[in-house]
C-alpha positions in Angstrom: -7.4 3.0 28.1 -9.7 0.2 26.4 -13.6 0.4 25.9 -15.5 -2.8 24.9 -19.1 -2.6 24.0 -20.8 -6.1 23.4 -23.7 -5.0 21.0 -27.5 -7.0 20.9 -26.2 -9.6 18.1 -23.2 -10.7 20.5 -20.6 -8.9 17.9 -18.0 -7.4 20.1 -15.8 -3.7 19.3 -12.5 -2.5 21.1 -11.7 1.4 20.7 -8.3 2.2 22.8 -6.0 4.9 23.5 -2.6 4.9 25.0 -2.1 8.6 26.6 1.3 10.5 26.1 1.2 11.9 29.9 0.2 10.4 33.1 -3.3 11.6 34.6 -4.3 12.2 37.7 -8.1 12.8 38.2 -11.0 10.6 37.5 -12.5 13.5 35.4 -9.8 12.9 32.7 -10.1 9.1 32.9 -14.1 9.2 32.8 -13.6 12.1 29.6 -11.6 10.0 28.2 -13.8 6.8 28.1 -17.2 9.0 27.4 -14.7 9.7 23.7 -14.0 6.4 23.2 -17.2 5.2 23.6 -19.0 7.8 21.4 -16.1 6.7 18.5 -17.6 3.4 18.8 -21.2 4.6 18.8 -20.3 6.6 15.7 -18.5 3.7 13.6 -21.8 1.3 14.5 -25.0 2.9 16.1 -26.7 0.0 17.3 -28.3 -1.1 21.2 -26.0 -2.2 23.4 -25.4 -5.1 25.7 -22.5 -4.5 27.8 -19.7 -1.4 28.3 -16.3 -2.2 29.5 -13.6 0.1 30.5 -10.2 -1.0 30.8 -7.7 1.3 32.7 -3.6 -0.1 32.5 -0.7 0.7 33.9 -1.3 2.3 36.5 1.0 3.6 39.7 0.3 5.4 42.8 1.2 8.7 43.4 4.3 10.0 45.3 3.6 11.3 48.2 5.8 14.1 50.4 6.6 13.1 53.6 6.4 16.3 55.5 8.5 16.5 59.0 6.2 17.0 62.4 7.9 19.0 65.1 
C-alpha cells in the first residue's frame, strides 16, 4: 500500500508498505493507510493539498461452492 500527499507548495511525499500476509477487511486496509499517512505528517507537518491511497495486487477471494439438494 502507497500514500501520496501533495502538500500547499506542490512538493509531493510517497510513504509505502508491502504487507507480509494477505488481508481481508477494509478495517486493516483503512488502519493501514491512517499509519502511513501520520509517518508522513510526522517527517513534514505542513497543510495539505491532496491524499492518495494506492492499494496493489489485489485478488478476489475463493469462494466455496456449497451443494443444494
Amino acid at each position: 500500500m502507497t500514500t501520496k500527499l501533495r502538500y500547499d507548495d506542490f512538493a509531493i511525499v510517497t510513504r509505502s508498505r508491502t504487507l507480509a500476509a494477505p488481508v481481508g477487511t477494509a478495517e486493516a486496509l483503512s488502519a493501514l493507510a491512517v499509519e502511513l499517512l501520520e509517518k508522513a505528517l510526522r517527517d513534514r507537518h505542513a497543510p495539505v493539498r491532496l491524499l492518495g491511497v494506492y492499494v496493489g495486487k489485489l485478488a478476489r477471494e475463493a469462494q466455496l461452492e456449497l451443494p443444494l439438494e
